[in-house]
SEVOTOR-238385 format. One record per atom (N, C-alpha, C, CB): residue in three letters; x, y, z. Coordinates in steps of 0.1 Angstrom, whole numbers, padded with zeros to 4 digits, always signed. Each point is the difference from the previous one (the first is absolute). Glycine has a CB too. Layout:
BEGIN
ALAXYZ;...
//
This chain:
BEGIN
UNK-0147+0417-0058;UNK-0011-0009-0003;UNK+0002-0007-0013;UNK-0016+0015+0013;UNK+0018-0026-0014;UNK-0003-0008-0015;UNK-0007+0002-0006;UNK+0004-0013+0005;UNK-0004+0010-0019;UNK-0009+0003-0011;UNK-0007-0011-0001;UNK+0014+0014-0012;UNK-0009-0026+0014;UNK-0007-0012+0002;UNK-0008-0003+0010;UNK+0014-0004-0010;UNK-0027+0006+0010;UNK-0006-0004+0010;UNK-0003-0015+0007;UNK-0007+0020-0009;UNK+0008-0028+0005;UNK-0002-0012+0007;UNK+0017+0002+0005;UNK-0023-0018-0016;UNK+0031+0026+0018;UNK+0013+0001+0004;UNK-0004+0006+0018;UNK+0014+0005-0031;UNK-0024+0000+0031;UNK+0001+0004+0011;UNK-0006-0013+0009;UNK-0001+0027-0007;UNK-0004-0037+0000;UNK-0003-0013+0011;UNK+0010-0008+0003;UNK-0020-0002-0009;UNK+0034+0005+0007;UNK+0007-0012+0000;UNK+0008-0003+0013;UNK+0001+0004-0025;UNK-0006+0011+0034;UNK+0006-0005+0016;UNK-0009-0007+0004;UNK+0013+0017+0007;UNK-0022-0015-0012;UNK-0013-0008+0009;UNK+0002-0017-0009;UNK-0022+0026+0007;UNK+0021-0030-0017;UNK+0006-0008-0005;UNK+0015-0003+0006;UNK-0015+0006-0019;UNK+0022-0005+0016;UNK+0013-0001+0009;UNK-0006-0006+0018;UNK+0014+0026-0017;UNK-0021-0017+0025;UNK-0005-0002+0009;UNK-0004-0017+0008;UNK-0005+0025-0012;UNK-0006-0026-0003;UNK-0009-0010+0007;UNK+0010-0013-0009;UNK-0031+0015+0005;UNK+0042-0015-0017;UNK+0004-0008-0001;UNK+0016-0003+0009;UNK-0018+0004-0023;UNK+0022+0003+0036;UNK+0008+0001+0009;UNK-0011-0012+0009;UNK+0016+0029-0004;UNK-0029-0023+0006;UNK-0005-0008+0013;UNK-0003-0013-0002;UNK-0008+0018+0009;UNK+0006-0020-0023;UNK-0005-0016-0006;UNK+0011-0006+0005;UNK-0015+0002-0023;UNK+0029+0002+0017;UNK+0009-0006+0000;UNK+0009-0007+0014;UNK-0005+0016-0021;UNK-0003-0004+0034;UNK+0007+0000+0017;UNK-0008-0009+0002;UNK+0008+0023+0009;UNK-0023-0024-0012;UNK-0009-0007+0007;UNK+0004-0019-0008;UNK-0023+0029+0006;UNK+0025-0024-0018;UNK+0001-0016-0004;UNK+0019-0003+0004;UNK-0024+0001-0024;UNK+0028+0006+0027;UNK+0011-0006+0009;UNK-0004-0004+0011;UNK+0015+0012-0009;UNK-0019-0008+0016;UNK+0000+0002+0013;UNK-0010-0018+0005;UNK+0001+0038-0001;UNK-0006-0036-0010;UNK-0014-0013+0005;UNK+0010-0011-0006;UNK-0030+0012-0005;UNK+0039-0011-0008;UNK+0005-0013-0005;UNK+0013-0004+0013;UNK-0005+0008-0031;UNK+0011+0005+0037;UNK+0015-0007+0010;UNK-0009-0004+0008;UNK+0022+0015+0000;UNK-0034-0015+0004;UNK-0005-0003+0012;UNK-0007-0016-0004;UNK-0004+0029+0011;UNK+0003-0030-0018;UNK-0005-0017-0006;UNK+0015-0004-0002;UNK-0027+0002-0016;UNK+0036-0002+0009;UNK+0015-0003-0001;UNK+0004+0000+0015;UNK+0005+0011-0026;UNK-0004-0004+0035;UNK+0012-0001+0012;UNK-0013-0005+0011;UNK+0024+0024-0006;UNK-0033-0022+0009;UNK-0010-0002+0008;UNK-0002-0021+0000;UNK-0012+0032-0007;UNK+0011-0029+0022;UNK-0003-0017+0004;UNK-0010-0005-0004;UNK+0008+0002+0017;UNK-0007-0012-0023;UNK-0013-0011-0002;UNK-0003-0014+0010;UNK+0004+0007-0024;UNK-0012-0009+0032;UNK+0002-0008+0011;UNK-0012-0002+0002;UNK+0019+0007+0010;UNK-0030-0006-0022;UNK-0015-0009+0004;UNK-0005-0011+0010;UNK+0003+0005-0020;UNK-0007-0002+0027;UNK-0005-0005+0011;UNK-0015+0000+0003;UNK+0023+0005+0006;UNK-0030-0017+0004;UNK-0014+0000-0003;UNK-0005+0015+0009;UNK-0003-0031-0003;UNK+0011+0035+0008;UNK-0008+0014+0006;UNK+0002+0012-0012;UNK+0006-0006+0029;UNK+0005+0005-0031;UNK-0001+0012-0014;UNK-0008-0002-0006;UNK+0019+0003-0005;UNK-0020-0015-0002;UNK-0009-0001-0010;UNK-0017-0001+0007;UNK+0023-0013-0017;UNK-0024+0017+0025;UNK-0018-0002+0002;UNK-0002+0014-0001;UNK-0004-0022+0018;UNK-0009+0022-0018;UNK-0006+0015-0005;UNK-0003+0004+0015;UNK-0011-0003-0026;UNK+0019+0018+0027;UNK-0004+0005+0011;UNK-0014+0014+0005;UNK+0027-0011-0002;UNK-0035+0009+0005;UNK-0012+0007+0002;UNK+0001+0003+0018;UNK-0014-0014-0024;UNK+0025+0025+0027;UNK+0001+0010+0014;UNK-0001-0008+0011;UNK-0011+0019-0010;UNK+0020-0033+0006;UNK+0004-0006+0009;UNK-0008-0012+0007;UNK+0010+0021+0000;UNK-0025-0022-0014;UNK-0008-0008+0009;UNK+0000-0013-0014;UNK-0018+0022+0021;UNK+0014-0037-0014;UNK+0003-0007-0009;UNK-0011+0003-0015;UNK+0010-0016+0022;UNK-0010+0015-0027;UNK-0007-0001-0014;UNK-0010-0013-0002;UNK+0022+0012-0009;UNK-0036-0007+0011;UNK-0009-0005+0002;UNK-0008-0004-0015;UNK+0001+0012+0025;UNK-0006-0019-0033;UNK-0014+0001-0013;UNK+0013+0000-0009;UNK-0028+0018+0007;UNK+0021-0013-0018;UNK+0004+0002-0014;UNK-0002+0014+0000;UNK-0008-0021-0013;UNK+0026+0024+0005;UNK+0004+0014-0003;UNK-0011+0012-0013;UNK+0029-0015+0007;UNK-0039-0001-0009;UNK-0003+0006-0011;UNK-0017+0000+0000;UNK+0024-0007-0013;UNK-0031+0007+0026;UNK-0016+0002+0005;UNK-0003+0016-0005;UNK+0001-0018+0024;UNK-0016+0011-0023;UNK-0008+0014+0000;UNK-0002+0009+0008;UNK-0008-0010-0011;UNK+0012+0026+0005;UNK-0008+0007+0012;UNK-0013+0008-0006;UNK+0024+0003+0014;UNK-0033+0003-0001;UNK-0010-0002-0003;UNK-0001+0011-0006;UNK-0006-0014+0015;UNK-0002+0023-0021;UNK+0000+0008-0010;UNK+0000+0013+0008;UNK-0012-0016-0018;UNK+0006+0013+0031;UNK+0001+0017+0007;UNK+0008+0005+0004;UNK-0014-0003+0006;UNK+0030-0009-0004;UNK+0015+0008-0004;UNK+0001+0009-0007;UNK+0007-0016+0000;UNK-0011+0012-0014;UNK+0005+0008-0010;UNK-0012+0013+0000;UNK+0014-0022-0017;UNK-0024+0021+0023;UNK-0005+0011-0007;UNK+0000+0009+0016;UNK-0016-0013-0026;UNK+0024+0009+0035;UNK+0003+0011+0011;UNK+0014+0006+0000;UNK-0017-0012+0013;UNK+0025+0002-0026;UNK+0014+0003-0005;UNK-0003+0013-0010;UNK+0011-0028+0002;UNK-0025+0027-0010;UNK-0003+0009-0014;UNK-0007+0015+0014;UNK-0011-0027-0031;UNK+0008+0023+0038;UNK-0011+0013+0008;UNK+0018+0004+0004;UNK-0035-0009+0014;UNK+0038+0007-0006;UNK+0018+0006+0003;UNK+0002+0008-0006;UNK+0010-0016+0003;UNK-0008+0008-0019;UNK+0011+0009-0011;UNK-0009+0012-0002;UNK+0013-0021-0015;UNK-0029+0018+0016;UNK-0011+0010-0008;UNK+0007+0014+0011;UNK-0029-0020-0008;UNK+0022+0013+0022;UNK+0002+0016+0010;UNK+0014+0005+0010;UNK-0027-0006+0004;UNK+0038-0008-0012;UNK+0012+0009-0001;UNK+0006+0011-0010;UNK+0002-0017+0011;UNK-0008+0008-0024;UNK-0003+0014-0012;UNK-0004+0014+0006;UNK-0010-0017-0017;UNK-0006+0017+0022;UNK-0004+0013+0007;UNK+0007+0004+0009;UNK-0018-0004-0003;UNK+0026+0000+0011;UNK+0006+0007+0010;UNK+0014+0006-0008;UNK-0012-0016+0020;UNK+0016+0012-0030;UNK+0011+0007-0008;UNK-0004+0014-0007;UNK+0010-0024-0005;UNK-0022+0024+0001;UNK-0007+0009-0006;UNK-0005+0011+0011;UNK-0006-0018-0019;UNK+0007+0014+0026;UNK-0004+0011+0011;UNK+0012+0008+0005;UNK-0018-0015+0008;UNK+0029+0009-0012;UNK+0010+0010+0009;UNK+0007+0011-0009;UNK+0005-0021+0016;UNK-0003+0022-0031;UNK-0003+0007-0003;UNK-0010+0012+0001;UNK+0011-0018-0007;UNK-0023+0014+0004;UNK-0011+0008+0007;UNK+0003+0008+0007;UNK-0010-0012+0000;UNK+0018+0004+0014;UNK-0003+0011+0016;UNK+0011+0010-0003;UNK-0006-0018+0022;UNK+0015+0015-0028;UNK+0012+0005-0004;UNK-0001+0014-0008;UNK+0008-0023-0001;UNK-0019+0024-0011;UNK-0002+0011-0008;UNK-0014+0006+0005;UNK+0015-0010-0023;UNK-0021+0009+0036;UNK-0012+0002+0001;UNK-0006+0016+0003;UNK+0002-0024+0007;UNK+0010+0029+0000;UNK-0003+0011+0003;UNK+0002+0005-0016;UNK+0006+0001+0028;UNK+0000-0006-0040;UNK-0003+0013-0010;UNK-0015-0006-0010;UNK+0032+0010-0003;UNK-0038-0023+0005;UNK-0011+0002-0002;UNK-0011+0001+0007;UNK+0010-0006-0013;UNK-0012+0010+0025;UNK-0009+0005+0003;UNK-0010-0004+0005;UNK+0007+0008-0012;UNK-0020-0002+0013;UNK-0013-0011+0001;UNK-0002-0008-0012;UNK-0012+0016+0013;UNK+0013-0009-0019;UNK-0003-0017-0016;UNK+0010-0007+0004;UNK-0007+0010-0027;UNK+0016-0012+0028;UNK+0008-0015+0004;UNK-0004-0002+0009;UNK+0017+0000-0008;UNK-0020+0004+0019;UNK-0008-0007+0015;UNK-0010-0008-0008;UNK+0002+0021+0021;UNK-0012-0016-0032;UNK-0010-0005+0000;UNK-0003-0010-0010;UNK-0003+0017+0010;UNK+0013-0015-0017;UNK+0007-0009-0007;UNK+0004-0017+0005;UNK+0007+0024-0008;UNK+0002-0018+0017;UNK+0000-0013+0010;UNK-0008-0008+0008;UNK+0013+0010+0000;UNK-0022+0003+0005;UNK-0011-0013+0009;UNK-0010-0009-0011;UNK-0004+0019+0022;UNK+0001-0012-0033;UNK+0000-0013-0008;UNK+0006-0005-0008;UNK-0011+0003+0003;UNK+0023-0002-0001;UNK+0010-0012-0007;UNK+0000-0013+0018;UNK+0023+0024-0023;UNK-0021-0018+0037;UNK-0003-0008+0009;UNK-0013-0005-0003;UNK+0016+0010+0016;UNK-0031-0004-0018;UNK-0007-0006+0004;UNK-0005-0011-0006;UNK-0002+0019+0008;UNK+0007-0015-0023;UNK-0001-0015-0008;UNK+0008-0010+0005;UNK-0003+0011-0021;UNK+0017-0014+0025;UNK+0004-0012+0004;UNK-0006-0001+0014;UNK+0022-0001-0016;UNK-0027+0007+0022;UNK-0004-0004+0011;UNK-0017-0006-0002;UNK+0019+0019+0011;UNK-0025-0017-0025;UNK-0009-0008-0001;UNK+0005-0013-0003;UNK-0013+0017-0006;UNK+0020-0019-0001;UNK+0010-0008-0004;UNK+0004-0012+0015;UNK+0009+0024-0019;UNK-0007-0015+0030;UNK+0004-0010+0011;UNK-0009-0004+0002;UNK+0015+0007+0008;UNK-0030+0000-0003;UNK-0007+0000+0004;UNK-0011-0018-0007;UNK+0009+0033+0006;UNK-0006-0032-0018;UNK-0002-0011-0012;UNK+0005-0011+0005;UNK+0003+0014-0019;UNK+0018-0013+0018;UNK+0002-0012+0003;UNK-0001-0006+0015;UNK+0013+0003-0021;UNK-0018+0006+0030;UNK-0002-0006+0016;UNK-0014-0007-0004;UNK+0013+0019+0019;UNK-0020-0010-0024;UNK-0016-0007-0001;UNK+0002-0013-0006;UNK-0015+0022-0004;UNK+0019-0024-0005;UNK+0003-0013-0004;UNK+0004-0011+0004;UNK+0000+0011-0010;UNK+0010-0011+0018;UNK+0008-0004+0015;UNK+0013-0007-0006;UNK-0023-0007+0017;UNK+0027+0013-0029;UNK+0014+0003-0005;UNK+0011-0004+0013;UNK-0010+0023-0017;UNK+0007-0008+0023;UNK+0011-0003+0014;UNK-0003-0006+0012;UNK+0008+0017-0007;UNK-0017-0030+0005;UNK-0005-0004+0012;UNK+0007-0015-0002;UNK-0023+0015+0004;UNK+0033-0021+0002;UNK+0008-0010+0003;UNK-0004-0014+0007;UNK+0012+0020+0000;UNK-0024-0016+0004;UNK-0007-0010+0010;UNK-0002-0013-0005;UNK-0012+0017+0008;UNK+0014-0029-0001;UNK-0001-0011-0008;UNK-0016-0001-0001;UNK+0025-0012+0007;UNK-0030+0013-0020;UNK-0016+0000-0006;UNK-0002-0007-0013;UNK-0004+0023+0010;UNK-0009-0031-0008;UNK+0002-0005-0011;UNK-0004+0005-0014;UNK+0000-0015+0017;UNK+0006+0016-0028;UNK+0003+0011-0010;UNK-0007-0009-0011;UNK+0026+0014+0009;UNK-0035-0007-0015;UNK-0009-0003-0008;UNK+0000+0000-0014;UNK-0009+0005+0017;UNK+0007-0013-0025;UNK+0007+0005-0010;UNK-0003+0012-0008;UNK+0005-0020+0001;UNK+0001+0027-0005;UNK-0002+0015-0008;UNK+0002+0015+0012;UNK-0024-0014-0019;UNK+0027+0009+0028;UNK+0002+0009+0007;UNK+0012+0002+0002;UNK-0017-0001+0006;UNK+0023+0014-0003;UNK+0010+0011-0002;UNK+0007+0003+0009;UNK-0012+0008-0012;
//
């Protein structure tokens, strides 16, 4: 073992300054030897084959994002749970009960953003201040 401790970082240093080095080869021969042959189909923006309709740069409506934010919220909870099931038999009834209200709160939680009509997609007309 070295006496020098920042000595023991230096395969990992070594490491990541080998992969900078493969990956920035690897991207420079491919711009150097790689064809350039711009053409109007290369160059149009492709969107899964279908023509490209509006401006790349419109609005979307706000209930995207906040059914993109409910996602991340109760895919969070579902990470947190698997742990849980995992150590459950050594806690017991307190972690059972533990859990049902750790579920029952985000499930007020859902219960919230349906009432609100968060996850209701319907074309309605959307008033302002509402959610």
């Amino acid at each position: 073992m070295p006496d020098n401790y920042f000595a023991r970082y230096l395969p990992l240093l070594l490491h990541f300054g080998i992969a900078t080095v493969i990956a920035g080869a690897i991207v420079t021969l491919s711009w150097l030897i790689g064809q350039h042959k711009p053409n109007r189909a290369k160059l149009s923006p492709y969107e899964c084959g279908v023509p490209p309709i509006g401006d790349a740069r419109e609005r979307f409506s706000v209930k995207f994002y906040m059914v993109a934010m409910l996602f991340i919220l109760f895919d969070v909870e579902a990470v947190f749970l698997y742990p849980w099931a995992i150590i459950l038999r050594e806690l017991k009834m307190f972690g059972f009960w533990e859990m049902i209200v750790y579920i029952a709160i985000f499930l007020v939680g859902l219960f919230y953003v349906w009432k609100k009509g968060v996850l209701d997609w319907g074309l309605r007309s959307a008033r302002r201040g509402d959610v």
